[in-house]
N, C-alpha and C positions, 0 to 999 in steps of 0.2 A: 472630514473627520469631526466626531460629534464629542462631546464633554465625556461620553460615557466609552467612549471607546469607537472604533471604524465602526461604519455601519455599508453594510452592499446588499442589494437585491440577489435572491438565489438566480434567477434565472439568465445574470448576466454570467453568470460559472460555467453555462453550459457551451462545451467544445470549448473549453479558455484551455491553452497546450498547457503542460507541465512538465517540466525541467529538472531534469538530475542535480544533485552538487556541486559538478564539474559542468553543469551550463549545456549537456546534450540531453535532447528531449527524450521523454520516457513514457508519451501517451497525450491522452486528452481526457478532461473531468465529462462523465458520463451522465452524475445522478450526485449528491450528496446525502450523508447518511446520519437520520437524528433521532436520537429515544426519547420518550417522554416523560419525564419526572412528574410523582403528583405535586400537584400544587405548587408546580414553577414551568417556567418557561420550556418549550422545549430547547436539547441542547444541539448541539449540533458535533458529531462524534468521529465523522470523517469524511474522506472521498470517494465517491468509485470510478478509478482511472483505466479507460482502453489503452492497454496496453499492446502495440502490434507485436502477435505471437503468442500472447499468455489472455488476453481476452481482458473481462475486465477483473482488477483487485483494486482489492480497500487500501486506503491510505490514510493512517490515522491523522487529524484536523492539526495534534500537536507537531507532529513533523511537515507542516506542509505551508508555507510561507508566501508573502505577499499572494494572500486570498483577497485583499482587499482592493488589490491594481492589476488584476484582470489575468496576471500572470504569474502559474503557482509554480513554485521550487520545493523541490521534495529536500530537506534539511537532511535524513538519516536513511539507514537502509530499511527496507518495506518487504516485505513478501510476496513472492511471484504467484503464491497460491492465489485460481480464480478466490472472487468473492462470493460467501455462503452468508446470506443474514443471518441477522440471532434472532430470534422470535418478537422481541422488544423491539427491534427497529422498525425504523421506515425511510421508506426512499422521499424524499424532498419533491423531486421535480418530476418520479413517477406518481408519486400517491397523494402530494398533497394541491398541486397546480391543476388548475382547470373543476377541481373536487366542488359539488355544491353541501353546503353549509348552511346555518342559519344564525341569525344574530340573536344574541341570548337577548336582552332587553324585548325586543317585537316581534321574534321568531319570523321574520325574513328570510325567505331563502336566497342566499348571494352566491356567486362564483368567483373561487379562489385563482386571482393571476396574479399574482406572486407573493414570496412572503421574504420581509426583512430580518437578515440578522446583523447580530454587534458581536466586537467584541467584548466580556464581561471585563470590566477595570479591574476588578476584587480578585477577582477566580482565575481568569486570565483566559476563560474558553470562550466559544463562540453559543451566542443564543440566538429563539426565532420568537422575539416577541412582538410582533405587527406581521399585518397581512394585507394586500394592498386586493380587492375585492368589487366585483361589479354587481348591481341590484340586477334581480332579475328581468330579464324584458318585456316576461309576460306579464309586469303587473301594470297598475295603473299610477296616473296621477306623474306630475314632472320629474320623479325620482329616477324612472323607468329608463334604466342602461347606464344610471350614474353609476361613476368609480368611487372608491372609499378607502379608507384606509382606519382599520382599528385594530385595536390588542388584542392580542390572544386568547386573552380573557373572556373578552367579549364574543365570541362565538361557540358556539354550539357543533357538536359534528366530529371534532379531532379528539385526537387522532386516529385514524381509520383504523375499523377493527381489524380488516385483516393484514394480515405479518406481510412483509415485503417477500416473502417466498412465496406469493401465492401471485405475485406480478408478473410471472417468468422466471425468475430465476434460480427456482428448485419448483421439483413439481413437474410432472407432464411430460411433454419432451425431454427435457433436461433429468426426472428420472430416469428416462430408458435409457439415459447418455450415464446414467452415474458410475457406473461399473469401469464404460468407457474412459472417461474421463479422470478417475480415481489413478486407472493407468498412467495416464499421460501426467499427471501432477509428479509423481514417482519417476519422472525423467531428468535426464541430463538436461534436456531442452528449458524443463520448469525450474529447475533448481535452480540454473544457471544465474549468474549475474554478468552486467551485460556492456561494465565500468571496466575492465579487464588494463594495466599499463601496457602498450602498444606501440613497440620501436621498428622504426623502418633497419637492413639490414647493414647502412652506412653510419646506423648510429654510433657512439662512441659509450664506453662503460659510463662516465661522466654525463653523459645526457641521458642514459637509462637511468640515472641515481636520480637528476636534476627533474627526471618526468615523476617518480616516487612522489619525493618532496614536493611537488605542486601541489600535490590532490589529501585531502583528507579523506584515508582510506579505513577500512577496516585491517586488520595484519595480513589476515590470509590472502588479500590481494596485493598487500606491499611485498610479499614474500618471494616475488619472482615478476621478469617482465616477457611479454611473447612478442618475438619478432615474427614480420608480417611483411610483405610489400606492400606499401599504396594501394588503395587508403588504407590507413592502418587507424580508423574507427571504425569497430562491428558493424555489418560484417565487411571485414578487411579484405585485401589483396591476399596470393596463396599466403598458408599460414607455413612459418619456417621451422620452430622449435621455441622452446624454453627455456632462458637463462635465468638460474635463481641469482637473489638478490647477493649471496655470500658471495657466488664467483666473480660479479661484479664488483663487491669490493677490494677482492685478493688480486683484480688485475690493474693494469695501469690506468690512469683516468683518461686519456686518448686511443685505449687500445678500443678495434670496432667489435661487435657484440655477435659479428653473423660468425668466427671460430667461436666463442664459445657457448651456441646453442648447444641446449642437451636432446640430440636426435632418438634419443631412445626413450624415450616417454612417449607413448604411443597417446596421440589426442581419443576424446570422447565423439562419438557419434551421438548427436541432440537425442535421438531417440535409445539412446542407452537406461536402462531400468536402473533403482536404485540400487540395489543388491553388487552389480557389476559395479557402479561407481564407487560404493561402498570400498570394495575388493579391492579397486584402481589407485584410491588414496591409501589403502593400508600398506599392499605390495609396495609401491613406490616411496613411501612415507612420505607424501604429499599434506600439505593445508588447502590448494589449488589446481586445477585440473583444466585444461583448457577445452574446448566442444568447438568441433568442427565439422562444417556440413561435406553437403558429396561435393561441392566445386572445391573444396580445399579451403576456406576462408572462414577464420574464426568468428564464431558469435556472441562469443564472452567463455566464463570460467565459474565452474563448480568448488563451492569454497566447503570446505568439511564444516562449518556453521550450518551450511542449509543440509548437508545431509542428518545429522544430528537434528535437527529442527523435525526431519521427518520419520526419526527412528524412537527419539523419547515421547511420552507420552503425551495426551492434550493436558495444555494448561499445566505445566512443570514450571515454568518460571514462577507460578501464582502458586502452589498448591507446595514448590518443593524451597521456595524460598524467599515465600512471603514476600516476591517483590513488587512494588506499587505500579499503581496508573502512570503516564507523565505528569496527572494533575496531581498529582496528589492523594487520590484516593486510596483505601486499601482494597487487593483487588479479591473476588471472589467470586463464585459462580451466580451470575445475575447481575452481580457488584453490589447490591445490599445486602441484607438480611431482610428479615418481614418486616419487621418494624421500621425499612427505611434507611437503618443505621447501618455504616460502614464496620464489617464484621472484623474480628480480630486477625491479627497478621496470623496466619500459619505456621506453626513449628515446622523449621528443616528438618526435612527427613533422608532418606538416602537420596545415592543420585537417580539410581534406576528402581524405582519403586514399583510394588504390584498391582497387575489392573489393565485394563485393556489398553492397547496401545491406540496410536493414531499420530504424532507429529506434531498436529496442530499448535501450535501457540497464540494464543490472539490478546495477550495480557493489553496492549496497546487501544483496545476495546472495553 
């Protein structure tokens, strides 16, 4: 660790696992995600993590912890939507590694193999100001295949004009999939979160309360536990039923949890549309829903947060309540204005405002 904050090469991130909250893995870091400000470093903005089952999503840089010991822990909850770039960005390890460039002083052309970032002291984000670079080999004289290392500044080339959707991942194939794919986001399977509390059916009320309390959850998931038989981490042993949290408190603290499952909450099938889930939480007046495949074994739980996530508008957090970056920023479409300047907060407006719909939320961006 340097005066100015950690410092790591990107290309040690690549396949580094990453870890839930509760310490069970959630994927592997694919590619890092960073936009370019003028006349500063670039910054570096988030992750994009293979997720098995949901492919890969973003994971914003501020929730995502010990990036600098090779082993990242996702701090808060992320979104299961695949990842879409913004226009502004670019992928780190797809678009800038291996990339030929040139050095502004002598117009050199070099190859970029790897670039350093820190973390900012001041600001508290992550930048990428050095780039660790080899001379070309076709020139001459004792230079020829030397490595190097200079600032950002110092080169010529970046950042690549074209948008990280034109890398694979929109565009092409993945257009004729968009239709496809659009469906599948819209399911029980995407929606899902995958943290579920998870009692075998010898537990007792006392130990379904005791698992609660371990975890720093959101409500909708405190709000009930799913018995399961071994192993009771997604995907589990057959799945049993539902005991909400209230009837666990109204029982004895030794009494066991498998009478008082609620058998009549009919689980979700992964591939259930949103509409049906929709339906499933209002009918039952659920905050949580459990998804379960054809062996019978749960794979987490649909929390009325992410369906609401997919029924309000894009960008409602920013647009309906002025709510900020994690850094600090005020958020808005692009994130500046033209001049640069961070634009004014947004007056609240209603909750369901007029305008094309979409889900989206990406204020975390």
């Amino acid at each position: 660790m340097t005066a100015d904050g950690p410092r790591i090469f990107v290309s040690h991130l690549a396949g580094v696992p990453v870890f839930g909250p509760d310490g069970g893995p959630v994927g592997r870091v694919r590619d890092l995600v960073a936009t370019f400000p003028a006349d500063r470093p670039p910054r570096l903005v988030g992750l994009v993590v293979e997720v098995p089952g949901h492919g890969p999503v973003f994971v914003p840089v501020s929730r995502a912890t010990g990036v600098e010991s090779g082993q990242v822990t996702v701090s808060g909850p992320v979104s299961m939507r695949r990842f879409d770039p913004r226009p502004d960005e670019r992928l780190v390890l797809g678009q800038l590694l291996d990339r030929r460039v040139r050095l502004a002083d002598s117009g050199e052309e070099v190859t970029v193999l790897d670039v350093e970032v820190h973390r900012h002291p001041a600001r508290g984000h992550w930048e990428a100001d050095r780039i660790c670079a080899r001379r070309d080999r076709g020139g001459t004289g004792r230079h020829r295949g030397e490595a190097l290392a200079v600032d950002w500044s110092a080169v010529t080339g970046l950042p690549p004009e074209e948008p990280a959707a034109c890398q694979g991942w929109r565009g092409g194939a993945r257009e004729r999939r968009a239709e496809e794919e659009v469906e599948q986001e819209r399911t029980a399977r995407a929606m899902m979160r995958t943290e579920p509390i998870v009692v075998p059916p010898d537990a007792t009320a006392a130990n379904a309360l005791a698992r609660i309390g371990e975890r720093e959850l959101i409500q909708a998931l405190a709000a009930q536990v799913y018995v399961c038989r071994p192993p009771v981490e997604p995907p589990t042993g057959p799945y049993l039923g539902t005991v909400p949290v209230r009837r666990l408190l109204r029982s004895a603290p030794d009494a066991p949890v498998a009478p008082l499952v609620d058998t009549e909450l009919p689980p979700l099938d992964p591939d259930t549309p949103l509409p049906a889930v929709s339906c499933c939480l209002a009918a039952y007046d659920l905050v949580a829903a459990p998804v379960v495949d054809d062996d019978g074994s749960l794979l987490g739980a649909v929390t009325v947060d992410a369906v609401l996530d997919r029924l309000l508008p894009d960008h409602w957090r920013e647009s309906e309540y002025g709510m900020t970056d994690p850094d600090g920023t005020e958020p808005a479409e692009g994130g500046t204005d033209a001049g640069g300047e961070a634009p004014q907060r947004p007056a609240t407006a209603a909750l369901f405002p007029s305008g094309p719909g979409g889900g989206r939320d990406e204020g975390d961006r």
